[in-house]
C-alpha positions in Angstrom: 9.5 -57.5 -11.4 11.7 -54.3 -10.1 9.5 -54.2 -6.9 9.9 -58.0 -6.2 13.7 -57.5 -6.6 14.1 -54.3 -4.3 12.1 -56.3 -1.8 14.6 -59.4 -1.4 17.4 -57.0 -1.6 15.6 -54.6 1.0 15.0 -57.9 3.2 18.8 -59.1 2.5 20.1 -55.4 3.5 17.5 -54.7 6.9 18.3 -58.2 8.4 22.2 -58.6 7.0 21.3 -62.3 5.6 19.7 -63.7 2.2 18.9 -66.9 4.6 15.0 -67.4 3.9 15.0 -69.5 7.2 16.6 -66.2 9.2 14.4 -64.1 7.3 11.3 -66.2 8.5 12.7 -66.1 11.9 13.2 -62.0 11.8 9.7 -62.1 10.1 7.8 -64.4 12.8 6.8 -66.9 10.2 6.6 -70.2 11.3 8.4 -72.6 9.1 7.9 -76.6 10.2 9.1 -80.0 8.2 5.7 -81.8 8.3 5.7 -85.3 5.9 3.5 -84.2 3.0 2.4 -86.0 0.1 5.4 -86.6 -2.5 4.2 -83.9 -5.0 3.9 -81.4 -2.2 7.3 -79.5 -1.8 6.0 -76.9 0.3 2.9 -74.8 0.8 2.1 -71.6 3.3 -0.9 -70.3 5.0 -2.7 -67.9 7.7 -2.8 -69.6 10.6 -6.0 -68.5 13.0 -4.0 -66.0 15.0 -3.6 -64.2 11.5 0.2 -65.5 11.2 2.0 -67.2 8.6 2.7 -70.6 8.3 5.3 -72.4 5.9 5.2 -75.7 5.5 8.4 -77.4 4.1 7.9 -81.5 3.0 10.1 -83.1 5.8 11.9 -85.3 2.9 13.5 -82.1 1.6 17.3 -81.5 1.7 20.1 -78.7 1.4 19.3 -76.3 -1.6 15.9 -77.3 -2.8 14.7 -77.2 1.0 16.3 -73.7 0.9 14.8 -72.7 -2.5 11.3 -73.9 -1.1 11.5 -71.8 1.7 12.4 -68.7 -0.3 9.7 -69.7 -2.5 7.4 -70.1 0.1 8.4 -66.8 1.9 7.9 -65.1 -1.5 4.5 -65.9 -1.4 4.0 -64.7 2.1 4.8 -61.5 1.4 3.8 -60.9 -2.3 0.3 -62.4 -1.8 -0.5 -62.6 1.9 -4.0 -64.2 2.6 -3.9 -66.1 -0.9 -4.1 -69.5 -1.3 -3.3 -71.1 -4.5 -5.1 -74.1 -3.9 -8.5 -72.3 -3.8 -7.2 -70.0 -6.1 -6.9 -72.8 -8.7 -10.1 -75.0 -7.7 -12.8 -71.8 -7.1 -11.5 -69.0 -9.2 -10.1 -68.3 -12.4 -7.6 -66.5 -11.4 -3.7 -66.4 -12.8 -2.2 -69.2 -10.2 1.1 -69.4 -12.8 1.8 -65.7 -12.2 1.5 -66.2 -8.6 4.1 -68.5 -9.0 6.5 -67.4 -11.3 6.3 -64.2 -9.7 7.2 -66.0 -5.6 10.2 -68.4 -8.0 11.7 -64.9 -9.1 11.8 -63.8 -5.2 13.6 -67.0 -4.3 16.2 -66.3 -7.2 16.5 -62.8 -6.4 16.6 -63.6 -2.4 19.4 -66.7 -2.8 21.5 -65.2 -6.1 24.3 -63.1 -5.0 23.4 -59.7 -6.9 27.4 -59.0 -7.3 27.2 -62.1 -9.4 26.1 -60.5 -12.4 28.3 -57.9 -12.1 31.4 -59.7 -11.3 30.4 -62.2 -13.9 30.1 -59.2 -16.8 33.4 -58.0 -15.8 35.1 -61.1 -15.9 34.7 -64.0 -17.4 30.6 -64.4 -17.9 29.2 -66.8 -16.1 26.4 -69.4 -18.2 23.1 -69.9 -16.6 24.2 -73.3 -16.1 27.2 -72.5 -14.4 25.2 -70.4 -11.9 23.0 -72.8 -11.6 25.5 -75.7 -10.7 27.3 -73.1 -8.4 24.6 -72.2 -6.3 22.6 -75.3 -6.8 19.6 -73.7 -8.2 17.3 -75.1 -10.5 18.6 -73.8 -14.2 15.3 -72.4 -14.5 15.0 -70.3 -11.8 18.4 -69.1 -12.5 17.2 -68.3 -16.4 14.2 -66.3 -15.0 16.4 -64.4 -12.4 18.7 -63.4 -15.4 16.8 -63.8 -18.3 13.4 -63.0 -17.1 14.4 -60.0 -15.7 15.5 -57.9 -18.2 19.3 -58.7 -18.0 21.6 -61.1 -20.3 
């Protein structure tokens, strides 16, 4: 999880912005707002040039459109070429890692880093109140914290 950490901060630092739609832009990764079925948030791909694709459900708004694109860039660049789909249907391989794994990128990508820091000298901050602040699901803000070694 250290390596999935240094890479959203090594991507905030490079590019001077924790934006996932900046970062996409600065990446070349095409990001469009297609309507998709309900239960489809968002999903990405290799398109035939060999570029990537994000996909974003059209009926998503403000932070969880933001979240779904850091998740989705996540899984650009910690498994490039995989499809969880397939993955899921054909293989037995671990789709919930792949998952967990591209949620703790997002959290590490939109979560101010200082936060902890500031929070531990201060007052500490509750998952729940970092969640409501920066309108993250509670529990992607529990694994960012919690999952990570820290709290």
């Amino acid at each position: 999880m250290k390596q999935i950490e240094k890479l959203a901060h090594g991507l905030t630092q490079q590019y001077g912005t924790s934006s996932p739609f900046e970062l996409c832009d600065y990446l070349g990764i095409d990001v469009f707002g297609p309507e998709l079925p309900a239960r489809v948030k968002g999903l990405c791909f290799q398109n035939q040039e060999g570029g990537s694709v994000i996909l974003l459900n059209r009926t998503l708004e403000g932070q969880e459109k933001k979240f779904c694109c850091a998740h989705e860039l996540g899984h650009v660049l910690l498994h490039p070429g995989l499809n969880a789909q397939t993955m899921a249907d054909l293989t037995n391989l671990c789709v919930p890692r792949y998952e967990h794994e591209a949620d703790f990128f997002a959290a590490c990508l939109l979560i101010d880093p200082d936060l902890d820091e500031w929070s531990q000298s201060y007052d500490p901050l509750t998952v729940d109140q970092i969640a409501c602040l920066s309108g993250l699901p509670k529990r992607v803000v529990d694994l960012r914290f919690n999952g990570a070694g820290k709290r």
